[in-house]
N, C-alpha and C positions, 0 to 999 in steps of 0.2 A: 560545360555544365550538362545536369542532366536534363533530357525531356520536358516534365514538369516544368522546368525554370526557365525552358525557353517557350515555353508553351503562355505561361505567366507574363513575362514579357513581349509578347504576342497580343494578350489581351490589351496591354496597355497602349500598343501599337494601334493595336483595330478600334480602340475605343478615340482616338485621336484622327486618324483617319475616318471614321465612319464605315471600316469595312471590316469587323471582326474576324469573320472565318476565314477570309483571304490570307489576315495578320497571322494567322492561327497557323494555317495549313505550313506556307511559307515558312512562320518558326520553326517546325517540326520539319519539314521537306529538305532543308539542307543538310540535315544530317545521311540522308541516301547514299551519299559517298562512301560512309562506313559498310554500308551493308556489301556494294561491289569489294572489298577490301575481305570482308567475313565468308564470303562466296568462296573465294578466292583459297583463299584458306582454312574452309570446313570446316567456321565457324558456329556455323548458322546450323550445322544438322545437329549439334551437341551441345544440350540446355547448359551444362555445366559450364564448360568453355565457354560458350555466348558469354554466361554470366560472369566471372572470370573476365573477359576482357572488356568487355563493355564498363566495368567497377576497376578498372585499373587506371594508376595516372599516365601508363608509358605506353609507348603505340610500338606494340613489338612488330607490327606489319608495314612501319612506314609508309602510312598511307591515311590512316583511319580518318584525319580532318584534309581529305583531298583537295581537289579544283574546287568546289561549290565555296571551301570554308578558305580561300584562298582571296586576296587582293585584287587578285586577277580574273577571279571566278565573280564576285561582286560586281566587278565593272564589268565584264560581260551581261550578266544578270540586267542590271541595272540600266545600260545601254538598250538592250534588247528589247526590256519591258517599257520603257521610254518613248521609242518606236513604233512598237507595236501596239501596245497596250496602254495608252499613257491616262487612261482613267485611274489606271492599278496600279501605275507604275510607284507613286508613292510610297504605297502601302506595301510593295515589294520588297522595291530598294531596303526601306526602312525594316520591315522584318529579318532582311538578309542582313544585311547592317546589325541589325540587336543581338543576334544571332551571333556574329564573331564577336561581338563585344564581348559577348556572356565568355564564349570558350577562351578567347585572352586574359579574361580575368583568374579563370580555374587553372589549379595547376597543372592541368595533363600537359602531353603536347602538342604544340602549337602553333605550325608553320604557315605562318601570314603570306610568305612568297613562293607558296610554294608551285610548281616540284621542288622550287628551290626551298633545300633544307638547311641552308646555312646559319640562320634566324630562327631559331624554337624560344615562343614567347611561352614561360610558365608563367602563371599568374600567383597573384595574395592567398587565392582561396582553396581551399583543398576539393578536389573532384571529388564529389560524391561523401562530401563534410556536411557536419552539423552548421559550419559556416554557411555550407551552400544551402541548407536548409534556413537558414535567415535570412540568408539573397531572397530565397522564395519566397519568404514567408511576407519579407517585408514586398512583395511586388503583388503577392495576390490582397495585401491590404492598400495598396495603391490602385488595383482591381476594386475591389469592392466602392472606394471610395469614389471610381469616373464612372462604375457602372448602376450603383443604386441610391 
């Protein structure tokens, strides 16, 4: 899904945990995998293309939903912050967590095991849909509703 709707489901995270920005960053932070990926391939210096691949459901780079968005990346994550961090660690987990939920529901793709590619979860909803514009819609009215 896009930004927005993991940023949304971030609130809802921080607002249950008690630590909103943390929920926040964490939504938005896993997706950094894409950008090594758009480096890679002179993504990043060409607005058009950025835009173009970022609004597609297919990952012509195999790679775009990396380690971070990965089964294996989660339980690293979540181990670590555990450990280390275990005031946060909650709030981590559970953003990383909400975070591949969201991208398993949209239809791009979607390798849960990855490197291994043998498992591409598409989901119900269309990337970058009017659908996914009601995912949002409906999560920042479940925002409003824990936070005022």
């Amino acid at each position: 899904m896009t930004l927005p709707t993991h940023l949304a489901l971030g609130g809802i995270i921080g607002a249950f945990t008690g630590r909103p920005v943390l929920a926040l960053v964490i939504s938005a932070l896993i997706d950094v995998d894409h950008l090594g990926v758009y480096y890679r391939h002179g993504v990043l210096s060409d607005p058009r293309l950025f835009w173009k691949t970022a609004t597609q459901t297919n990952d012509p780079y195999d790679g775009q939903r990396g380690h971070l968005h990965s089964v294996f990346g989660l339980t690293l994550v979540a181990v670590v912050s555990w450990l280390a961090l275990p005031i946060y660690a909650a709030t981590i987990s559970l953003s990383h967590l909400g975070h591949l939920v969201l991208d398993a529901l949209d239809s791009a793709d979607y390798w849960p095991l990855y490197p291994f590619q043998k498992i591409n979860l598409r989901g119900p909803i269309g990337f970058f849909s009017r659908h996914e514009v009601f995912v949002f819609t409906a999560l920042i009215a479940a925002n409003l509703i824990l936070w005022l």
